[in-house]
CHARMM internal coordinates of N, CA and C (Angstrom, degrees):
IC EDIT
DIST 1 N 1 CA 1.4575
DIST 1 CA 1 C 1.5313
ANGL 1 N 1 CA 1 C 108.81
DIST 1 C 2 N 1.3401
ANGL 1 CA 1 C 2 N 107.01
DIHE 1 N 1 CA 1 C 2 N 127.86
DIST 2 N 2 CA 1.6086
ANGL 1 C 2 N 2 CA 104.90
DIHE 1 CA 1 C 2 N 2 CA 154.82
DIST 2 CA 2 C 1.4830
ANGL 2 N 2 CA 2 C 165.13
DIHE 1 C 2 N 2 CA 2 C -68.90
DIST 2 C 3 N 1.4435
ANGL 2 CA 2 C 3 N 118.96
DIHE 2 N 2 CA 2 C 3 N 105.01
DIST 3 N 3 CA 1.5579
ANGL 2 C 3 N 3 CA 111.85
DIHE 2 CA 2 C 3 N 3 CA -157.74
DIST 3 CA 3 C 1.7368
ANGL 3 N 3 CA 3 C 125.20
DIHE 2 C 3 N 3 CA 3 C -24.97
DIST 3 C 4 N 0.8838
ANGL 3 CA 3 C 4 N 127.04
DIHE 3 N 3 CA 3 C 4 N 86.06
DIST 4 N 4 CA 1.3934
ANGL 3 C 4 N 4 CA 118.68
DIHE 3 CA 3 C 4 N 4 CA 171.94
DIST 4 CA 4 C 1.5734
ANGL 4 N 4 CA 4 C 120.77
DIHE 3 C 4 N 4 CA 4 C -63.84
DIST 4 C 5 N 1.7963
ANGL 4 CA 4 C 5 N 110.77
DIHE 4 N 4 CA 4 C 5 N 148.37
DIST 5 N 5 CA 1.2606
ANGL 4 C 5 N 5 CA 104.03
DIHE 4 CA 4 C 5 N 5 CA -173.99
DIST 5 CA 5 C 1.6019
ANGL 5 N 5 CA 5 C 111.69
DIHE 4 C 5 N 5 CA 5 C -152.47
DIST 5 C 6 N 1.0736
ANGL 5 CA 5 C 6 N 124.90
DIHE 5 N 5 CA 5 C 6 N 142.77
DIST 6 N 6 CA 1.7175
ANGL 5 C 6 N 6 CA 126.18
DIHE 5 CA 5 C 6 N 6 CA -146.20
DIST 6 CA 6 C 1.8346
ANGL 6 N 6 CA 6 C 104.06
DIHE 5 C 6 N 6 CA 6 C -50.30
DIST 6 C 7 N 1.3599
ANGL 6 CA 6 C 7 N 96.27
DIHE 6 N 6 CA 6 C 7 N -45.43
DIST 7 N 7 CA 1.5932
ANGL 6 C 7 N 7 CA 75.06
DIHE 6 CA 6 C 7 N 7 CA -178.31
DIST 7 CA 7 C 2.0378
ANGL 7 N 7 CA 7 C 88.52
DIHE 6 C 7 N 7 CA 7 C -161.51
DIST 7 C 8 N 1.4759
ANGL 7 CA 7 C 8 N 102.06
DIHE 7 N 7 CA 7 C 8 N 171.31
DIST 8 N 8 CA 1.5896
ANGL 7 C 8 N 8 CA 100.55
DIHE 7 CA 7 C 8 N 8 CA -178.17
DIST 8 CA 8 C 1.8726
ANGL 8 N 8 CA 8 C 115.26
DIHE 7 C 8 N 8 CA 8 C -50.18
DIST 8 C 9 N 1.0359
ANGL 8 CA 8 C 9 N 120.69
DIHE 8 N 8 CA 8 C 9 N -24.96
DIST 9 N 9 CA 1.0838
ANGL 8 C 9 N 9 CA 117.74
DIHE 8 CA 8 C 9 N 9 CA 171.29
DIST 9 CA 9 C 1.5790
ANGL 9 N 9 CA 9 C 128.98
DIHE 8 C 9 N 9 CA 9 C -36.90
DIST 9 C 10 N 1.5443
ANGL 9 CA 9 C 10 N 80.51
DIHE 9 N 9 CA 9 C 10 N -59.47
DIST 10 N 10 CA 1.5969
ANGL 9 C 10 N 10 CA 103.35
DIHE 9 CA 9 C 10 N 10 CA 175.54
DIST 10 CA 10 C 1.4259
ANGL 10 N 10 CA 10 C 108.43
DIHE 9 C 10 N 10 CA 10 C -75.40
DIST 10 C 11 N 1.8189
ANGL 10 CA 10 C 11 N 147.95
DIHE 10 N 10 CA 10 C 11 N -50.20
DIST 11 N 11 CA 1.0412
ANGL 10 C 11 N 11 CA 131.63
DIHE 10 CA 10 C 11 N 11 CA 162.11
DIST 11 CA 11 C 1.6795
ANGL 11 N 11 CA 11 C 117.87
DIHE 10 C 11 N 11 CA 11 C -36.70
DIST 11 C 12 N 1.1597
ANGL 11 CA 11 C 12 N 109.26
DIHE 11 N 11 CA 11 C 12 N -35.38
DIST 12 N 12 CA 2.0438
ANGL 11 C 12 N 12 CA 96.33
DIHE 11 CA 11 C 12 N 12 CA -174.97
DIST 12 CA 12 C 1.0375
ANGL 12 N 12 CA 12 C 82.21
DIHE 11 C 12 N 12 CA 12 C -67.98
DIST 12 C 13 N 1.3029
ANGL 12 CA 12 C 13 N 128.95
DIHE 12 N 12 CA 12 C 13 N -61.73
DIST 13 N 13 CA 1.5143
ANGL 12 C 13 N 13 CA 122.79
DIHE 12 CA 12 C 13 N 13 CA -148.52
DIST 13 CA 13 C 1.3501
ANGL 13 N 13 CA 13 C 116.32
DIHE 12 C 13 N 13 CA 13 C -42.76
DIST 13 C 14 N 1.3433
ANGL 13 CA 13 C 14 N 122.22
DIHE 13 N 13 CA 13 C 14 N -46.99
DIST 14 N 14 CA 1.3071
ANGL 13 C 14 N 14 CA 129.88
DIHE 13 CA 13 C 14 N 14 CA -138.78
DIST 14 CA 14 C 1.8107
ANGL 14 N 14 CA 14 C 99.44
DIHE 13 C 14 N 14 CA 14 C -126.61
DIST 14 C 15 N 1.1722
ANGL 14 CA 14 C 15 N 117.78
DIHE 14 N 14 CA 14 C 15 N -2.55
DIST 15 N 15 CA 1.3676
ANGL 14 C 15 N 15 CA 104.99
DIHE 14 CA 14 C 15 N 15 CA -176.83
DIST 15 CA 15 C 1.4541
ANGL 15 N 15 CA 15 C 90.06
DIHE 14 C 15 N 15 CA 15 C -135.61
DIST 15 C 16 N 1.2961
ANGL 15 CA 15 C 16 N 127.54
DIHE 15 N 15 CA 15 C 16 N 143.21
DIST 16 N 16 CA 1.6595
ANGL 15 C 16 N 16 CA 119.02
DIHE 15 CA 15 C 16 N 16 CA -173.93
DIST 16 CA 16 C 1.2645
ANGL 16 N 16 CA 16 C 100.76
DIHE 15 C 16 N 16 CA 16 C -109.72
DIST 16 C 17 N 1.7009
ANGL 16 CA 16 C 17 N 123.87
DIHE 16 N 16 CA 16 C 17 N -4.22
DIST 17 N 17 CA 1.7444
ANGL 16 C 17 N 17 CA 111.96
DIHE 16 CA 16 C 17 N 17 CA 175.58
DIST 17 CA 17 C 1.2647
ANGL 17 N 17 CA 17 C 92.44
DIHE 16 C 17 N 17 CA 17 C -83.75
DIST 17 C 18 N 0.9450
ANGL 17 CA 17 C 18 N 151.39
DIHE 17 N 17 CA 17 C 18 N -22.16
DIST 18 N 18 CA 1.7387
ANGL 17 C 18 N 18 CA 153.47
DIHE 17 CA 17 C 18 N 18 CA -144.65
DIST 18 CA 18 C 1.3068
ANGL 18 N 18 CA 18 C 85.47
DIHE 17 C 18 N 18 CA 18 C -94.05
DIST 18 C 19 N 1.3768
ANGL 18 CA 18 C 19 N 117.35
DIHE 18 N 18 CA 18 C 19 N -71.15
DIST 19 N 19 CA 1.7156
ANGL 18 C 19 N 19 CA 128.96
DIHE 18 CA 18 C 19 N 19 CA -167.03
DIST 19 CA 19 C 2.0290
ANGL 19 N 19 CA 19 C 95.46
DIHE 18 C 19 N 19 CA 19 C -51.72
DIST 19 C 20 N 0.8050
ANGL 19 CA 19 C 20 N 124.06
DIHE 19 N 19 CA 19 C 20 N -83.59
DIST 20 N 20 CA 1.3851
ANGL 19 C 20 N 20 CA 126.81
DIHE 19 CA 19 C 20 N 20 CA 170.46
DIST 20 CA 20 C 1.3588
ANGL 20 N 20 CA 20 C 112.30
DIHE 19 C 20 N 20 CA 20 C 2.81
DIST 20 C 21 N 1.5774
ANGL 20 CA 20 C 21 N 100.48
DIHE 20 N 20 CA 20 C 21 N -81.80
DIST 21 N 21 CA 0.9082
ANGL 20 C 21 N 21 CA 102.73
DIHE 20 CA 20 C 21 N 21 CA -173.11
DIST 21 CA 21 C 1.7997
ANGL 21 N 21 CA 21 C 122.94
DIHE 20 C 21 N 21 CA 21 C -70.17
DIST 21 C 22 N 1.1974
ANGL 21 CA 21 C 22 N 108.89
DIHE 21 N 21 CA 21 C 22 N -31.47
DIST 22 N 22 CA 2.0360
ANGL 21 C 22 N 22 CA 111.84
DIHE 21 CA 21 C 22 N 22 CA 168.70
DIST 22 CA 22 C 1.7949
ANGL 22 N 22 CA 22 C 111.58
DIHE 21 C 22 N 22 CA 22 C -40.02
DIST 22 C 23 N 1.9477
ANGL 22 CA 22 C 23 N 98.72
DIHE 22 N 22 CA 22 C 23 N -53.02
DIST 23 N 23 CA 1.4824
ANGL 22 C 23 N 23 CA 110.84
DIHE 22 CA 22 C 23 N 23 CA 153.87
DIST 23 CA 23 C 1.3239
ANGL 23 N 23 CA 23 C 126.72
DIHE 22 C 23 N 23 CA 23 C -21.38
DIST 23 C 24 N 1.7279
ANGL 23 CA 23 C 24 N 120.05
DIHE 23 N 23 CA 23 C 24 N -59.93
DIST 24 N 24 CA 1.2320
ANGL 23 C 24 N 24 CA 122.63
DIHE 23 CA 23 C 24 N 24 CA -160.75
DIST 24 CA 24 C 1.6023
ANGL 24 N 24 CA 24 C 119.95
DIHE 23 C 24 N 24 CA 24 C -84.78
DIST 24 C 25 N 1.9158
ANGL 24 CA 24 C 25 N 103.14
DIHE 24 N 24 CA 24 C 25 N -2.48
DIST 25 N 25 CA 2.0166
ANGL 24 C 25 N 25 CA 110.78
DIHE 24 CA 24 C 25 N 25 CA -167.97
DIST 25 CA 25 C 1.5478
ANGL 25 N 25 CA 25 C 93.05
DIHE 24 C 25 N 25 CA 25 C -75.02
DIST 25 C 26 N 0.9475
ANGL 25 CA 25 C 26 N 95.25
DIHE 25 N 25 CA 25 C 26 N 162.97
DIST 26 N 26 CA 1.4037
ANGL 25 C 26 N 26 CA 104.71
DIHE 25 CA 25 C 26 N 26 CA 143.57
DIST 26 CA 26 C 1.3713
ANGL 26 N 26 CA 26 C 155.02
DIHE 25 C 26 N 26 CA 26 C -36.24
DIST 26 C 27 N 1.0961
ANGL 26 CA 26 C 27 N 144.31
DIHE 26 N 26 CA 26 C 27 N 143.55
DIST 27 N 27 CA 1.7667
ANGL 26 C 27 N 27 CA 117.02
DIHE 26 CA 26 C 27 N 27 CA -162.99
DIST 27 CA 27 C 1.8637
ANGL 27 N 27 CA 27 C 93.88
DIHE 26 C 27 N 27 CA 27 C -83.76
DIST 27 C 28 N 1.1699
ANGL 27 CA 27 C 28 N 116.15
DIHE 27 N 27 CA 27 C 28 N -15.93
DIST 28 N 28 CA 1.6333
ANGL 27 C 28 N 28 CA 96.40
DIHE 27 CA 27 C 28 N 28 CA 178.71
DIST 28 CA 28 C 1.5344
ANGL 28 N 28 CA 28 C 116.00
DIHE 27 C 28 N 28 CA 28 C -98.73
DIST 28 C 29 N 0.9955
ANGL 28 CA 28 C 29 N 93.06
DIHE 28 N 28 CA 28 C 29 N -10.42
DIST 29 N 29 CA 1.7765
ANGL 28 C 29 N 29 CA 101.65
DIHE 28 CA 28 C 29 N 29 CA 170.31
DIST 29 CA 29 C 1.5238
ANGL 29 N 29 CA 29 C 101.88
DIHE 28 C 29 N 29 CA 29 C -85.11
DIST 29 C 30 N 1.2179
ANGL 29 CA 29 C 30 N 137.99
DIHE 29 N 29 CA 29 C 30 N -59.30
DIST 30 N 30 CA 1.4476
ANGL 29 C 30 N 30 CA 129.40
DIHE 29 CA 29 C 30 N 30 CA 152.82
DIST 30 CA 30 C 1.4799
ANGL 30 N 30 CA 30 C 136.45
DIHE 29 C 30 N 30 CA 30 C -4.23
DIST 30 C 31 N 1.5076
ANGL 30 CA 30 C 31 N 78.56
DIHE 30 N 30 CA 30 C 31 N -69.23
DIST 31 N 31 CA 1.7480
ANGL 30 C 31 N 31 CA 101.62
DIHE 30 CA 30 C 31 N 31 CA 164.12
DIST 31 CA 31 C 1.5703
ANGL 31 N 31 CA 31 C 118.29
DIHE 30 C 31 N 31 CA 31 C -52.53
DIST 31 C 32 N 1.2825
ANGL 31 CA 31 C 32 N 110.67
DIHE 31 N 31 CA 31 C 32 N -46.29
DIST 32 N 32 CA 1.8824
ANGL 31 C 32 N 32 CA 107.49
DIHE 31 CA 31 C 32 N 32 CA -172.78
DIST 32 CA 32 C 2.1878
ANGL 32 N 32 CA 32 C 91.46
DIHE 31 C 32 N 32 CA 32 C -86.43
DIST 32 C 33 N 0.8213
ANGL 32 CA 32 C 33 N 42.89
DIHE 32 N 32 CA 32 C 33 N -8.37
DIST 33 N 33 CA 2.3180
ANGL 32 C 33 N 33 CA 41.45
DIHE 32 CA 32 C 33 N 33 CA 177.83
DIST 33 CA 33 C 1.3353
ANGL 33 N 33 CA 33 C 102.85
DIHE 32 C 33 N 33 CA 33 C -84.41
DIST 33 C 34 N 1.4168
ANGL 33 CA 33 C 34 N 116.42
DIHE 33 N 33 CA 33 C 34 N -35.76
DIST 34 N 34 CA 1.3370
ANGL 33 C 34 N 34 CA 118.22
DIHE 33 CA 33 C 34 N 34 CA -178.84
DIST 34 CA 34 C 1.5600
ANGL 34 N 34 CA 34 C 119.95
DIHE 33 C 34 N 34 CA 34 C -65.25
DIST 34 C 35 N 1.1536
ANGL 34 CA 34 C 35 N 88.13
DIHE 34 N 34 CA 34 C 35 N -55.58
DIST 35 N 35 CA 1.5511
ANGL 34 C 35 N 35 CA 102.77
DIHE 34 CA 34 C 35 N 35 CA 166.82
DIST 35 CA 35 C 1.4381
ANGL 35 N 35 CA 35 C 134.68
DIHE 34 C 35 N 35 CA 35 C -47.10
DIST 35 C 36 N 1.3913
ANGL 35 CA 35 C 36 N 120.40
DIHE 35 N 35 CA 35 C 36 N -7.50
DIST 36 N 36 CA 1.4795
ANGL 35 C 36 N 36 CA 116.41
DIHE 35 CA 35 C 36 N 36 CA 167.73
DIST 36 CA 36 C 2.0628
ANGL 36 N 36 CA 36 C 94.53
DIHE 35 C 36 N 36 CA 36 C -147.84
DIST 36 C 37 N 1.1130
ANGL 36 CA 36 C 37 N 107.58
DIHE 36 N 36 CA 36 C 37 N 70.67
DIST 37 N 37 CA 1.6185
ANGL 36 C 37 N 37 CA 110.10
DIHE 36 CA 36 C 37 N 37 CA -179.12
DIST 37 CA 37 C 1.4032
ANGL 37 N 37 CA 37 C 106.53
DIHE 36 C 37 N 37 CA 37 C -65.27
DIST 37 C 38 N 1.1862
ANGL 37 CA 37 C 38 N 134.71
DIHE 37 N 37 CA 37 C 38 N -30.09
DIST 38 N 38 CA 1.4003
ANGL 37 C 38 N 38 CA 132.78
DIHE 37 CA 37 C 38 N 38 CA -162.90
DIST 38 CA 38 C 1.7335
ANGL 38 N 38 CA 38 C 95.99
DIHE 37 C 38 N 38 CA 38 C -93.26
DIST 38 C 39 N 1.4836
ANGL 38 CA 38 C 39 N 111.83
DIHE 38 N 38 CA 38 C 39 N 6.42
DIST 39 N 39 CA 1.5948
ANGL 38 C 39 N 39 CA 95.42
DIHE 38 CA 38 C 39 N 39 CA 165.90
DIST 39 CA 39 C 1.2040
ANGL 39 N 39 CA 39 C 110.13
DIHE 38 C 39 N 39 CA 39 C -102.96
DIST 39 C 40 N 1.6494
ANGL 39 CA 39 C 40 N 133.28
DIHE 39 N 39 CA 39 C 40 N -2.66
DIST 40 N 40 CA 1.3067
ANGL 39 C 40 N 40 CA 139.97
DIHE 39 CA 39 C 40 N 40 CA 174.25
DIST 40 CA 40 C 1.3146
ANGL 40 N 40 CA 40 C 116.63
DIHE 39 C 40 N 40 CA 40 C -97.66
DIST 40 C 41 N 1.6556
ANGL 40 CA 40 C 41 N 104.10
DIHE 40 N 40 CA 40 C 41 N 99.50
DIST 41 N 41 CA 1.6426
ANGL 40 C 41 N 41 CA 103.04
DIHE 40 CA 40 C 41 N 41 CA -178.18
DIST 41 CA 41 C 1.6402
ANGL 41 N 41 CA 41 C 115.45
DIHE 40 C 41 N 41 CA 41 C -129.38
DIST 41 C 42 N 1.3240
ANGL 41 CA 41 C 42 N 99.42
DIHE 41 N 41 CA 41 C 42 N 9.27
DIST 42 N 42 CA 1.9174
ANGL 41 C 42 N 42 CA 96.58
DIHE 41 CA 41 C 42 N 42 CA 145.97
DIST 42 CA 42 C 1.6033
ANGL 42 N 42 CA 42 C 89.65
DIHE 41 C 42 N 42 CA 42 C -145.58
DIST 42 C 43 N 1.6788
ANGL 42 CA 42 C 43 N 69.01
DIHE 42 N 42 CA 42 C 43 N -175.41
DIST 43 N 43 CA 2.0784
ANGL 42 C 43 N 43 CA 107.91
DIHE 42 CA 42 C 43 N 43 CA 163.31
DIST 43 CA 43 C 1.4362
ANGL 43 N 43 CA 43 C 111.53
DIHE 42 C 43 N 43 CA 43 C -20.02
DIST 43 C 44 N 1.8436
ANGL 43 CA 43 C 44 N 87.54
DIHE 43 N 43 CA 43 C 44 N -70.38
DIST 44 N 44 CA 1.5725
ANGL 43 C 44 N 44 CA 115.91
DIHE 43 CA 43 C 44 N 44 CA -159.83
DIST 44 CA 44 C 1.8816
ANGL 44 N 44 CA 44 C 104.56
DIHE 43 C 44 N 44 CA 44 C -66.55
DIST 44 C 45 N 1.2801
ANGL 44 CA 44 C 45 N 115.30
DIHE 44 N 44 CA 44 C 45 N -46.81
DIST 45 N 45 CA 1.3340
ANGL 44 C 45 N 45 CA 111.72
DIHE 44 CA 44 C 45 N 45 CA 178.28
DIST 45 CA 45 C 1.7521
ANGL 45 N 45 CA 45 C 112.15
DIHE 44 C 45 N 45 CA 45 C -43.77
DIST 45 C 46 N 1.7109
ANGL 45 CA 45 C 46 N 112.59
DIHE 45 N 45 CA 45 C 46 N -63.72
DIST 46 N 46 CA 1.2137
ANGL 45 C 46 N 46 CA 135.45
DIHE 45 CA 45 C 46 N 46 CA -144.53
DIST 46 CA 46 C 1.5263
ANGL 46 N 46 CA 46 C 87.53
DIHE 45 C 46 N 46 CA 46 C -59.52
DIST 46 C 47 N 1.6125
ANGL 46 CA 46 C 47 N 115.92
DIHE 46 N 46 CA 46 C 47 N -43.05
DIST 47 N 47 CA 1.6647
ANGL 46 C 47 N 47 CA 124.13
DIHE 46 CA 46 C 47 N 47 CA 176.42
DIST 47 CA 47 C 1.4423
ANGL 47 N 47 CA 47 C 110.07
DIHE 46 C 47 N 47 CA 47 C -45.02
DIST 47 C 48 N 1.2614
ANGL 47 CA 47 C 48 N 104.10
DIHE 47 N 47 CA 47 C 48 N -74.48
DIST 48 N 48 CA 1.3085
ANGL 47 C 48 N 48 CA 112.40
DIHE 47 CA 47 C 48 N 48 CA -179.02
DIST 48 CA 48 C 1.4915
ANGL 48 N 48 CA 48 C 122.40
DIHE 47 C 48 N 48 CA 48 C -28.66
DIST 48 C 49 N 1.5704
ANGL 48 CA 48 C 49 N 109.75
DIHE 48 N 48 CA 48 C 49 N -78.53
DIST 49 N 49 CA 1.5515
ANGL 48 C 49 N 49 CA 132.76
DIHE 48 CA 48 C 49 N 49 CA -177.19
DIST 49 CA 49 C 2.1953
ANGL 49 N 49 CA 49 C 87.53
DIHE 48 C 49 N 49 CA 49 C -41.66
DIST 49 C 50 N 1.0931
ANGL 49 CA 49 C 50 N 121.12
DIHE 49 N 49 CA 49 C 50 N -74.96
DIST 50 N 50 CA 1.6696
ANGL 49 C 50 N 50 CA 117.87
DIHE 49 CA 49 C 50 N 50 CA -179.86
DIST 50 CA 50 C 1.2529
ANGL 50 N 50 CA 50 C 91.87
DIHE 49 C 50 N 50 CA 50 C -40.57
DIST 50 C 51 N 1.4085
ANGL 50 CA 50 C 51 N 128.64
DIHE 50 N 50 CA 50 C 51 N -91.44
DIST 51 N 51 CA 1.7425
ANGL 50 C 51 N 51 CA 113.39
DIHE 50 CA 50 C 51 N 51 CA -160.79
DIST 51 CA 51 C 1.3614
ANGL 51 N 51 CA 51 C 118.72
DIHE 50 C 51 N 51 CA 51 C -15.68
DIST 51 C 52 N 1.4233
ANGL 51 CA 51 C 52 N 105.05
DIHE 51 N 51 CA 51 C 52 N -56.24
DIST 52 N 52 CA 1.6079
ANGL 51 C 52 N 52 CA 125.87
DIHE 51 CA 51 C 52 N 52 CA -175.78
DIST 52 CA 52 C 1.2721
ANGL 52 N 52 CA 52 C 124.51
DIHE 51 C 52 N 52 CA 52 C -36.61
DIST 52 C 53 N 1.6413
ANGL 52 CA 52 C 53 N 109.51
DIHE 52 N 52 CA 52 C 53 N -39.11
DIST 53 N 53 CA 1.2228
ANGL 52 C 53 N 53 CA 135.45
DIHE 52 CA 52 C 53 N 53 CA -117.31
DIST 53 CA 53 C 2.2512
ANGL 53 N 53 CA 53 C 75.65
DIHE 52 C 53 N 53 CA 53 C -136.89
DIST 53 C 54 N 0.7783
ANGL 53 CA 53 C 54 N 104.57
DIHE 53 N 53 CA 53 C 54 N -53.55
DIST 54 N 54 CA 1.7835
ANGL 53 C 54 N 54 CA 113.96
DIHE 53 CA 53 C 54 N 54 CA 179.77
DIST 54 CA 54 C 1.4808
ANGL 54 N 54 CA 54 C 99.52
DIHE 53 C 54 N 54 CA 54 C -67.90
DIST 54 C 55 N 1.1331
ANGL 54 CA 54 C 55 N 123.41
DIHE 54 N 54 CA 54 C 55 N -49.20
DIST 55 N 55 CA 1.8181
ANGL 54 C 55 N 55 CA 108.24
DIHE 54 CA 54 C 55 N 55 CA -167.93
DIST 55 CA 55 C 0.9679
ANGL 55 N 55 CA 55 C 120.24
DIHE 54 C 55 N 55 CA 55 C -65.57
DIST 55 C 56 N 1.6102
ANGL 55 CA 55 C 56 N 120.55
DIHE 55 N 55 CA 55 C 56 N -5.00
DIST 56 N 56 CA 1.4349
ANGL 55 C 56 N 56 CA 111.46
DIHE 55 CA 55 C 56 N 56 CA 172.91
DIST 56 CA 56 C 1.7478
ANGL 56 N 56 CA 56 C 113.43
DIHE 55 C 56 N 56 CA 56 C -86.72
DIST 56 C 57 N 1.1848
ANGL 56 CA 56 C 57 N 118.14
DIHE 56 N 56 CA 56 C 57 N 28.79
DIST 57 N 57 CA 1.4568
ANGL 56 C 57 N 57 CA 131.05
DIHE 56 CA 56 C 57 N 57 CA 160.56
DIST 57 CA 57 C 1.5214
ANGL 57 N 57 CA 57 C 138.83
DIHE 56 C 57 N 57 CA 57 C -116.90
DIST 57 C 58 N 1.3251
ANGL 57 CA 57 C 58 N 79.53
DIHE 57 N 57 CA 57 C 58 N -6.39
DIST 58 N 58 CA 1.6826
ANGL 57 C 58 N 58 CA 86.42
DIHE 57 CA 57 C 58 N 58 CA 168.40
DIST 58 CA 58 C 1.5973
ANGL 58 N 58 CA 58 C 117.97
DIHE 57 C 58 N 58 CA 58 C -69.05
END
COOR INIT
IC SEED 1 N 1 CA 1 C
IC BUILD
């Protein structure tokens, strides 16, 4: 099972692959991530929501 955590705040904080990787998006993919933090409450979410959020550039 995966650590859950109140909102993205607390994942950068507390997990440094998470933070890393938030580091490595884009500044407009960042930006819409920013915008709903309390829907990112692991690793696996924060991936997801970016994937989501990236395929519309291919």
């Amino acid at each position: 099972m995966y650590k859950k955590y109140n909102d993205l705040g607390a994942l950068i904080r507390d997990d440094e692959d998470a933070m890393e990787y938030y580091w490595s998006l884009p500044d407009y993919v960042r930006s819409q991530i920013d915008q709903r933090p309390y829907n990112i409450n692991s690793f696996e979410s924060l991936q997801d929501y970016a994937e989501n959020l990236l395929r519309g550039d291919d």
